[in-house]
C-alpha positions in Angstrom: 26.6 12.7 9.2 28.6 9.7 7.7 27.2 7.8 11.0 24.2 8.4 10.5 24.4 7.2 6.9 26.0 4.1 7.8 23.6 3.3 10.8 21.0 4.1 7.9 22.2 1.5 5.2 23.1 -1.3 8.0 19.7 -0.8 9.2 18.1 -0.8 5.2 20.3 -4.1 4.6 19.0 -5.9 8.0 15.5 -5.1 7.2 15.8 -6.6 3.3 17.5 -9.9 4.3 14.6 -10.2 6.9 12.0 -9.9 4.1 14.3 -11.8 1.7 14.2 -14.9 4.6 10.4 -14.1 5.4 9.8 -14.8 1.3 8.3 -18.2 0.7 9.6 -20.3 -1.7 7.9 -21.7 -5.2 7.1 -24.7 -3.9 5.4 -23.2 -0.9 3.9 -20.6 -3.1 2.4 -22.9 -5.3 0.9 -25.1 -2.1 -0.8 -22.7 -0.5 -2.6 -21.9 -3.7 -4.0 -24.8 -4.3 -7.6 -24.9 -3.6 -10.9 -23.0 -4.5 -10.6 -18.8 -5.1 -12.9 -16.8 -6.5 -14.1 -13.1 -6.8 -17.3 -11.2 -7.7 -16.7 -11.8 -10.9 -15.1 -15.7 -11.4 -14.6 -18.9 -8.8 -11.8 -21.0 -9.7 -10.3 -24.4 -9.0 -6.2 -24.3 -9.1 -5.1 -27.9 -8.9 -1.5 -29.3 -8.4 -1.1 -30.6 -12.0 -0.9 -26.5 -13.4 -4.3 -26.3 -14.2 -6.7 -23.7 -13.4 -10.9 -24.4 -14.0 -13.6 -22.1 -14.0 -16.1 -22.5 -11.7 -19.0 -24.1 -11.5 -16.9 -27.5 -13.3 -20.1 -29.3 -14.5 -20.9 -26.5 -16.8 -18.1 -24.4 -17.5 -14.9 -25.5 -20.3 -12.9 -22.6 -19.3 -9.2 -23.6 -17.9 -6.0 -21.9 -17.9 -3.0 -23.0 -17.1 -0.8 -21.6 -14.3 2.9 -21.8 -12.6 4.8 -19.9 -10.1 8.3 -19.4 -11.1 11.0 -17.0 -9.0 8.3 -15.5 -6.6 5.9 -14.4 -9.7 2.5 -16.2 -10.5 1.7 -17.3 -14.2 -1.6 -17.1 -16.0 -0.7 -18.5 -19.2 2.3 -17.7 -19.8 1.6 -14.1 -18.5 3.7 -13.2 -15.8 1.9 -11.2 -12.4 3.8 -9.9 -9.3 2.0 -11.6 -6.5 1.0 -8.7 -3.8 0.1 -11.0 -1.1 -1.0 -14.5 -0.5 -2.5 -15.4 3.1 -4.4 -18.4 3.6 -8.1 -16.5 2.8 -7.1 -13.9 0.2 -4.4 -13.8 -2.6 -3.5 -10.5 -4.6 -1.6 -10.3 -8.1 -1.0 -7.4 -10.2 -0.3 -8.2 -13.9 3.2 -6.4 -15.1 1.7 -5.8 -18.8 1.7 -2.1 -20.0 -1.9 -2.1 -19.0 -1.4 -3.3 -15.0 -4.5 -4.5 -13.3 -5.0 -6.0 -9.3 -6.7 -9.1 -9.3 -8.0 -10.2 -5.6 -9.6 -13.1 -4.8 -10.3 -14.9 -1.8 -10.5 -18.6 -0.3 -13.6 -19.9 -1.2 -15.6 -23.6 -0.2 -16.2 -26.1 -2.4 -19.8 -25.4 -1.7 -19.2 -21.5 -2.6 -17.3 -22.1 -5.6 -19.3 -24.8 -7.2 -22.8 -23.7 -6.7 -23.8 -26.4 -4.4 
């Protein structure tokens, strides 16, 4: 039994450092956000100087202002978990008392602006 247990945890520890080195960092985070995103709901434009726009620009005010610090995503100020982030789609989940999923997904200039 205390084999098994121990081939248990060394296999548990092996398969967290592998996440922990699959994890990208907050610099790499906050590059492959960068671009246009949007959902049923919103398009956005996340640019590198922390600002966020609502899209389309040439008639909406709307920014926020965003971050990524330690592996979470920022909203102003508010702090989400980030589920996943591939190239076309990125997930967040809020960590408020009242959690929500946010998904959006790559979007063109042309999609997210109107044009």
């Amino acid at each position: 039994m205390k084999t098994k247990l121990a081939g248990l945890t060394v296999l548990l520890l092996l398969g967290v450092s592998s996440l922990a080195a699959d994890a990208l960092s907050d610099s790499a985070i906050k590059e492959k956000i960068l671009g246009y995103w949007g959902n049923a709901r919103h398009s956005y434009l996340i640019k590198s100087d922390g600002v966020m726009y609502m899209c389309p620009r040439d008639i909406s005010t709307t920014t926020n202002r965003w971050d990524v610090k330690d592996g979470m995503f920022y909203l102003d100020g508010d702090a989400h978990k980030i589920v996943s982030l591939t190239d076309q789609q990125f997930v967040y989940r809020s960590t408020g008392a009242k959690s929500f999923t946010v998904t959006w997904k790559r979007l063109t200039e042309r999609e997210a602006e109107g044009r």
